[in-house]
Structure formats: C-alpha cells, structure tokens
mmCIF file of the C-alpha atoms, coordinates in Angstrom:
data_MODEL
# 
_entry.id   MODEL 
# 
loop_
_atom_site.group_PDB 
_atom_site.id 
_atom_site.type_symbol 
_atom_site.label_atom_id 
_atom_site.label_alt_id 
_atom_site.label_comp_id 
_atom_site.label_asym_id 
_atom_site.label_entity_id 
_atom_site.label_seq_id 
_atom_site.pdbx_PDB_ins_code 
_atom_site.Cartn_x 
_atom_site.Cartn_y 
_atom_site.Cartn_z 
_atom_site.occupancy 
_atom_site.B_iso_or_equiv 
_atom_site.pdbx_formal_charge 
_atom_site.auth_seq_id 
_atom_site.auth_comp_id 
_atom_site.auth_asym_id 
_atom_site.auth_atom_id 
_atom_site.pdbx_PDB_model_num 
ATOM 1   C CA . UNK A 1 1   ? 295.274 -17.618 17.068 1.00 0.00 ? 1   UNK A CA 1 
ATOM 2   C CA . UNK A 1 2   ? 295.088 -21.876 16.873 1.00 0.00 ? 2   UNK A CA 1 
ATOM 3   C CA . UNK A 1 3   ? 296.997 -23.416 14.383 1.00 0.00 ? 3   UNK A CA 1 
ATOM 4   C CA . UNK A 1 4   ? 295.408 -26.411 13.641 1.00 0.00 ? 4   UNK A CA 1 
ATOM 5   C CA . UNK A 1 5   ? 296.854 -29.532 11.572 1.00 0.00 ? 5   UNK A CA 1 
ATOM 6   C CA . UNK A 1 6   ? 294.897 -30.002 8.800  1.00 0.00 ? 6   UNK A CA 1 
ATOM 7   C CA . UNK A 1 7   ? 296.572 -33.147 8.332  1.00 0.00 ? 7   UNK A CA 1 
ATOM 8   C CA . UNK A 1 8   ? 294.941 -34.131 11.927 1.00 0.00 ? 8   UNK A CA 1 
ATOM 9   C CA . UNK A 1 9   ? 291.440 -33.227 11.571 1.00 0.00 ? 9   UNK A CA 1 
ATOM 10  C CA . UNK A 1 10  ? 290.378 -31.551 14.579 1.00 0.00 ? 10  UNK A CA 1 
ATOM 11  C CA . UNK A 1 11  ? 293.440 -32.050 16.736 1.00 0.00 ? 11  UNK A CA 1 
ATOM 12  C CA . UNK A 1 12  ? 295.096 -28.726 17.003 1.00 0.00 ? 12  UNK A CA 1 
ATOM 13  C CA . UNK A 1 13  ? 298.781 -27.920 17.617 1.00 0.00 ? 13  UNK A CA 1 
ATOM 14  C CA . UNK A 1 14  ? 298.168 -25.583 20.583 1.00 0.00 ? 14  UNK A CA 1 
ATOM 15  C CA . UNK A 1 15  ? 295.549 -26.165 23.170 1.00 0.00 ? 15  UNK A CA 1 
ATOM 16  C CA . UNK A 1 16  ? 294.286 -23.523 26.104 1.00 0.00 ? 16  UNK A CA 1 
ATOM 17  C CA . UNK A 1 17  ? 294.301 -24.999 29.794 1.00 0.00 ? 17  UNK A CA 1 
ATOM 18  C CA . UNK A 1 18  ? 290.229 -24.880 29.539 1.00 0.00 ? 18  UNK A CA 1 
ATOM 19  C CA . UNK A 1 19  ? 289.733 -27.402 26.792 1.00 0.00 ? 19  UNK A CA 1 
ATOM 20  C CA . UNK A 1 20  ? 292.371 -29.483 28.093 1.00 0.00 ? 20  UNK A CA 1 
ATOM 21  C CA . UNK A 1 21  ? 290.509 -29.286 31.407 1.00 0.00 ? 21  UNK A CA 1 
ATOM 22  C CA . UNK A 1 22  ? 287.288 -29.832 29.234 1.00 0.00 ? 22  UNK A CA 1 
ATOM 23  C CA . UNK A 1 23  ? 288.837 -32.839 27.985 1.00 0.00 ? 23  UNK A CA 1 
ATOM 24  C CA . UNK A 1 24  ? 290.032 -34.290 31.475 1.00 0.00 ? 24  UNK A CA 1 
ATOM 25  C CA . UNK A 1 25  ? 286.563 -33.835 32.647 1.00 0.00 ? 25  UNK A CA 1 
ATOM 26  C CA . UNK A 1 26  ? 284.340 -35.588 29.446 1.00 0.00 ? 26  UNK A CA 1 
ATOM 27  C CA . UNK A 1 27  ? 287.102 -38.210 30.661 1.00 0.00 ? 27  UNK A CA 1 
ATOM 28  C CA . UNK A 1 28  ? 287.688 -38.714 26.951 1.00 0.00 ? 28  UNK A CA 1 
ATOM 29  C CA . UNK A 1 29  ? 290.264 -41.477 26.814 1.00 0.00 ? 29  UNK A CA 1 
ATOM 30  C CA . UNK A 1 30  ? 293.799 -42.551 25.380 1.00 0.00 ? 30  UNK A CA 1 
ATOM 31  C CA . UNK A 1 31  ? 296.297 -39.212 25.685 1.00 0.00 ? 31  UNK A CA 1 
ATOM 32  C CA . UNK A 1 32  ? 298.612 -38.679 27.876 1.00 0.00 ? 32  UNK A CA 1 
ATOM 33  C CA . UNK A 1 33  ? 299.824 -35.277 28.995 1.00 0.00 ? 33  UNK A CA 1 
ATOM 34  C CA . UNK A 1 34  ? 303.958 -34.572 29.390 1.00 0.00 ? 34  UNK A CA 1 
ATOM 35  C CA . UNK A 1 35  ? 305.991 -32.026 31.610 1.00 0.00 ? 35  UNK A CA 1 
ATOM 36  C CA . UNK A 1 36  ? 309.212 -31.115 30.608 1.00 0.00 ? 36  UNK A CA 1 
ATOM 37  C CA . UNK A 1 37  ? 310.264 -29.042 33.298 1.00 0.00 ? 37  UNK A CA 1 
ATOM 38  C CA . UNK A 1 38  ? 312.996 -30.118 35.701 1.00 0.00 ? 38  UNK A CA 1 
ATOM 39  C CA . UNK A 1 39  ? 311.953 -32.865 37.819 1.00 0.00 ? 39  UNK A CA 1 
ATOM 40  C CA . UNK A 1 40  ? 312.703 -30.335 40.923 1.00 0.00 ? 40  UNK A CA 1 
ATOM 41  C CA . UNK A 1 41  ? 309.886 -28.049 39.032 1.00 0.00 ? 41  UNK A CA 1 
ATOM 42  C CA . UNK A 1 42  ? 307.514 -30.791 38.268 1.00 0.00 ? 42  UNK A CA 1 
ATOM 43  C CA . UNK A 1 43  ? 308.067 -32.403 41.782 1.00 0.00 ? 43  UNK A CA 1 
ATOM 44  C CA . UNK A 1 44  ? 306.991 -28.563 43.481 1.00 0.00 ? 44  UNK A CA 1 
ATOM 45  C CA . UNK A 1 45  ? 303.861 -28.721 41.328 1.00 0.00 ? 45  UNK A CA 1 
ATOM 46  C CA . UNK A 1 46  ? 302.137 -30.189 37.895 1.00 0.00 ? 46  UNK A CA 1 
ATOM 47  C CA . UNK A 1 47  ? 299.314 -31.098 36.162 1.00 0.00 ? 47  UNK A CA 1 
ATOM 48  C CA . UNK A 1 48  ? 297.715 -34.158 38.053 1.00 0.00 ? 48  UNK A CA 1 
ATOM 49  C CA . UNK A 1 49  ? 297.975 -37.257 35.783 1.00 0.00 ? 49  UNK A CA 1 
ATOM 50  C CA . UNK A 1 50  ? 300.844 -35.247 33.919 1.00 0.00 ? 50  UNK A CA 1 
ATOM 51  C CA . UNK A 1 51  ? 304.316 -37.643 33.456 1.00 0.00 ? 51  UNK A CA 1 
ATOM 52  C CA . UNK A 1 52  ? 307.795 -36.131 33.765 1.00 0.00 ? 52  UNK A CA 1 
ATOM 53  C CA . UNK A 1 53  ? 309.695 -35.971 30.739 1.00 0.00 ? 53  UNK A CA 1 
ATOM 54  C CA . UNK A 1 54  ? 312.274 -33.887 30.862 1.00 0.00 ? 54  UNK A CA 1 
ATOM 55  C CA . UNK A 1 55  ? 313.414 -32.469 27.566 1.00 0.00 ? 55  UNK A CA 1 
ATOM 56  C CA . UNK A 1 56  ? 316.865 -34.449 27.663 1.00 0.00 ? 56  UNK A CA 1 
ATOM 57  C CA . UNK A 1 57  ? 314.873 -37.818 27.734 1.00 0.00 ? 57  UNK A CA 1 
ATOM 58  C CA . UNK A 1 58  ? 311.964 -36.706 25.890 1.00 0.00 ? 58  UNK A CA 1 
ATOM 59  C CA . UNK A 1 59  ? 312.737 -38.629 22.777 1.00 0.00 ? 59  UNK A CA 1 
ATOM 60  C CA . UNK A 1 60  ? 314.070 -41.827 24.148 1.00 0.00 ? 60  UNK A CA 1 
ATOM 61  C CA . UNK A 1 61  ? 311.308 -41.852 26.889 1.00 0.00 ? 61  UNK A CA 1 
ATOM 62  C CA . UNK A 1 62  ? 308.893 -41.429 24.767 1.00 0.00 ? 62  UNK A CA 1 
ATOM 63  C CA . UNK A 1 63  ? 309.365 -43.930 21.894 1.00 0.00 ? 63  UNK A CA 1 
ATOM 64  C CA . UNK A 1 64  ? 309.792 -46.848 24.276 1.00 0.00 ? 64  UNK A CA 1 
ATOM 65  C CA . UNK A 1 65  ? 306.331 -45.853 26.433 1.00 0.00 ? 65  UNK A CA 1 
ATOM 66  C CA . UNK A 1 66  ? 303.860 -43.812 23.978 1.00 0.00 ? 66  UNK A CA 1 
ATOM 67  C CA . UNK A 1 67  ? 301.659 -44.842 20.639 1.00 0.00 ? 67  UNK A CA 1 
ATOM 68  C CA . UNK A 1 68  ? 303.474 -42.428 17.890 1.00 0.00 ? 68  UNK A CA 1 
ATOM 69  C CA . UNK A 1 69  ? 299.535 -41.550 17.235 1.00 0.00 ? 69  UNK A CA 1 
ATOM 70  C CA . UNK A 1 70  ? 298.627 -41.084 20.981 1.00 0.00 ? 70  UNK A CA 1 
ATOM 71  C CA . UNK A 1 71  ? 296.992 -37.378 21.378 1.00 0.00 ? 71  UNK A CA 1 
ATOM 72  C CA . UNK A 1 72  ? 299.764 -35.775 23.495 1.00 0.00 ? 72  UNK A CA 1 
ATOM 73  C CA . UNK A 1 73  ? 299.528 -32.854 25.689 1.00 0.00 ? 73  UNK A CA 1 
ATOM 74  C CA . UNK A 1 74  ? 302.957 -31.077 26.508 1.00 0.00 ? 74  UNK A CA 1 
ATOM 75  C CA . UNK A 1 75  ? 303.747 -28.356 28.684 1.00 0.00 ? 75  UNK A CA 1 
ATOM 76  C CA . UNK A 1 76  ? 307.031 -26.582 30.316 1.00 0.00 ? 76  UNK A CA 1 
ATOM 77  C CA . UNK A 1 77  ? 308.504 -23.742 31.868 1.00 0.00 ? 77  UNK A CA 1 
ATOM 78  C CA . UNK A 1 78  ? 307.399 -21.234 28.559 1.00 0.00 ? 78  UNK A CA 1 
ATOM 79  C CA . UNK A 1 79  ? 305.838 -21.672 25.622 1.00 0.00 ? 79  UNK A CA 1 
ATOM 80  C CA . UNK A 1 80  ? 309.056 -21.321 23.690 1.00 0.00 ? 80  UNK A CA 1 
ATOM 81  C CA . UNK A 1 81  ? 309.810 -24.696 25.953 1.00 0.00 ? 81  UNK A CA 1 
ATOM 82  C CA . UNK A 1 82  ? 306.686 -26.256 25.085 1.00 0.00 ? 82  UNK A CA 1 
ATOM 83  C CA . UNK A 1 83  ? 306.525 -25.212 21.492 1.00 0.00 ? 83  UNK A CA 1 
ATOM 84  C CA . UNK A 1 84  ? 310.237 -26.576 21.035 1.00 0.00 ? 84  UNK A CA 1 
ATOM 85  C CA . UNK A 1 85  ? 309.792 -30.005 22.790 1.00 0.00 ? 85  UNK A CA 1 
ATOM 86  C CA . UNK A 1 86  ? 306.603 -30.608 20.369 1.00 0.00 ? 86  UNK A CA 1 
ATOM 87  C CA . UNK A 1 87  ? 308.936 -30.124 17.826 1.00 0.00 ? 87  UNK A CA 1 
ATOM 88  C CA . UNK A 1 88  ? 311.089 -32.320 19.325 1.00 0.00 ? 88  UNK A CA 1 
ATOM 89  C CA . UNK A 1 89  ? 308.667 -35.093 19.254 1.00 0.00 ? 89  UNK A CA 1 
ATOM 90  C CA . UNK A 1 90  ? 306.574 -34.154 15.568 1.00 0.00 ? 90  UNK A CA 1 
ATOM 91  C CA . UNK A 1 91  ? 310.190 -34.620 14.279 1.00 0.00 ? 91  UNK A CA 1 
ATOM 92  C CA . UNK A 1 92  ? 310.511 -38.083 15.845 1.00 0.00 ? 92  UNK A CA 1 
ATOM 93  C CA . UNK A 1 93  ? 307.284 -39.215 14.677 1.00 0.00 ? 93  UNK A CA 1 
ATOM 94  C CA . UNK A 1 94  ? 304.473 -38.044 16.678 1.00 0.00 ? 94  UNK A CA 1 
ATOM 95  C CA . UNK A 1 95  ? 301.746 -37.357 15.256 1.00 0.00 ? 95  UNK A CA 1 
ATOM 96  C CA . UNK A 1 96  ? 299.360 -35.885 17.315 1.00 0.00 ? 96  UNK A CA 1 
ATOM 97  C CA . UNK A 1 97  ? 300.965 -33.428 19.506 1.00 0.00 ? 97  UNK A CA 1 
ATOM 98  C CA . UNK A 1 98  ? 299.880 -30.140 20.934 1.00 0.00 ? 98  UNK A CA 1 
ATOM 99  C CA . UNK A 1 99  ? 301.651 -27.576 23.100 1.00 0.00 ? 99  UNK A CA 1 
ATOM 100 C CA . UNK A 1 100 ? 299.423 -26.388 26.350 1.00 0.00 ? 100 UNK A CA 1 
ATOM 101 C CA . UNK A 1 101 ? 299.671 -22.298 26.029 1.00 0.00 ? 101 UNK A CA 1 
ATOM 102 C CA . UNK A 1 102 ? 300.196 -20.848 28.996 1.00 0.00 ? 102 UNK A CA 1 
ATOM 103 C CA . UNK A 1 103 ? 301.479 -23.909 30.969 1.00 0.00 ? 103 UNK A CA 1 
ATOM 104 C CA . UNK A 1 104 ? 301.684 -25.453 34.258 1.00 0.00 ? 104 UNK A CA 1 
ATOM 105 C CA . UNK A 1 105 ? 300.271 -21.276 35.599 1.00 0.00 ? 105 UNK A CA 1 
ATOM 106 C CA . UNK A 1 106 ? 297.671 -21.269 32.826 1.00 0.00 ? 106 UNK A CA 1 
ATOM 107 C CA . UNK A 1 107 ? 296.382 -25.034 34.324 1.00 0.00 ? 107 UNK A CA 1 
ATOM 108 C CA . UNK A 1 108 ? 296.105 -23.783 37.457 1.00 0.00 ? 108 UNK A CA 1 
ATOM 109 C CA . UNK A 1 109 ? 294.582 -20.188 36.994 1.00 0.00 ? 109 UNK A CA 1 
ATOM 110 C CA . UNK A 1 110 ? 291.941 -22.649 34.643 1.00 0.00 ? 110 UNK A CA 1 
ATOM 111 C CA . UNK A 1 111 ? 291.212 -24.486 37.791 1.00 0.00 ? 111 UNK A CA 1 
ATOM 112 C CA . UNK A 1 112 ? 292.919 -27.902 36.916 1.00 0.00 ? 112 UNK A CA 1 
ATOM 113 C CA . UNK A 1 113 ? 293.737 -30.030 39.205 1.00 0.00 ? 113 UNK A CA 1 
ATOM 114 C CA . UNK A 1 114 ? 297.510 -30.252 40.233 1.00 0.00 ? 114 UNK A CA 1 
ATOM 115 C CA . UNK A 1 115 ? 300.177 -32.345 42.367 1.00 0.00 ? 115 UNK A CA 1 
ATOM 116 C CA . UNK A 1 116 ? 302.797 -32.335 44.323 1.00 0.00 ? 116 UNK A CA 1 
ATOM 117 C CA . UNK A 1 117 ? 305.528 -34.591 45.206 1.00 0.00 ? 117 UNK A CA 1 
# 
C-alpha cells in the first residue's frame, strides 16, 4: 500500500520501479534519482542517470547540490536503507522525497536501464 503526502499533492513517499521507469521515459523533467549503496555496489551496477550518495554524505552532499523541493528518487541496498535515508533527508528539509520499493533489483527486473562503472 502507497503512502502518499497529502501535504505534496500527488507526489507519493514510495514509488514502484515501473512508474519511475514511466517517468524516465515521458522524460518529465527536474528530479534527480540517489543511490546510497557503497560506491563499490553502485560502481558494479545502478540506475543509469542515478548519482552516488552514500548515506554518510547524504546530507552534506545533498544540501550543497539539490533544490530542497527537487522530486527525489532514492534507492539502496533494502528498503529499510531506502526508507531510512528518505528520512534522513525529509528531516533536513526535503520536501519531495520518495523511496524506490524494491531497489536497484526491482529497476532492473522493471526493465530500467542500468550502468556500470
């Protein structure tokens, strides 16, 4: 079940791989997707147009690159990871963040296109 953020309209606080993928594809504009897996992890394989963010950095990174009301799209090793490192950045200011369920595996088995380093 989608939790959505009323506050947001629309934008919901969990998003499947397919309408992320859906998204990519309209080639709707302005949001930026995050991996916070190890850059080891992220360097084996990610979401193409994804940036590295591990979670250690996530907050400093962040602030001094993103819009606090860009649409973000975050994703790690779990969705405990994920859910936790939206947390991370909703507590820092962000408004408009939503965890990919499923992750990097979920992308893939959806068909998105990935990278490797």
């Amino acid at each position: 079940m989608r939790m959505t953020n009323l506050l947001l309209g629309d934008f919901t606080l969990q998003t499947d791989a397919h309408e992320l993928k859906s998204r990519l594809q309209w080639g709707q504009p302005a949001f930026t997707i995050i991996d916070v897996r190890e850059r080891q992890t992220y360097n084996q394989g990610h979401i193409s147009g994804a940036i590295p963010l591990p979670v250690n950095e996530l907050v400093k990174r962040a602030t001094v690159s993103l819009a606090k009301d860009r649409d973000i799209y975050i994703y790690g090793d779990s969705d405990e990871q994920s859910a936790s490192a939206a947390k991370t950045l909703r507590d820092a200011g962000f408004a408009r963040v939503s965890e990919l369920t499923g992750g990097f595996s979920a992308w893939k088995a959806a068909g998105g296109s990935t990278e490797e380093i």
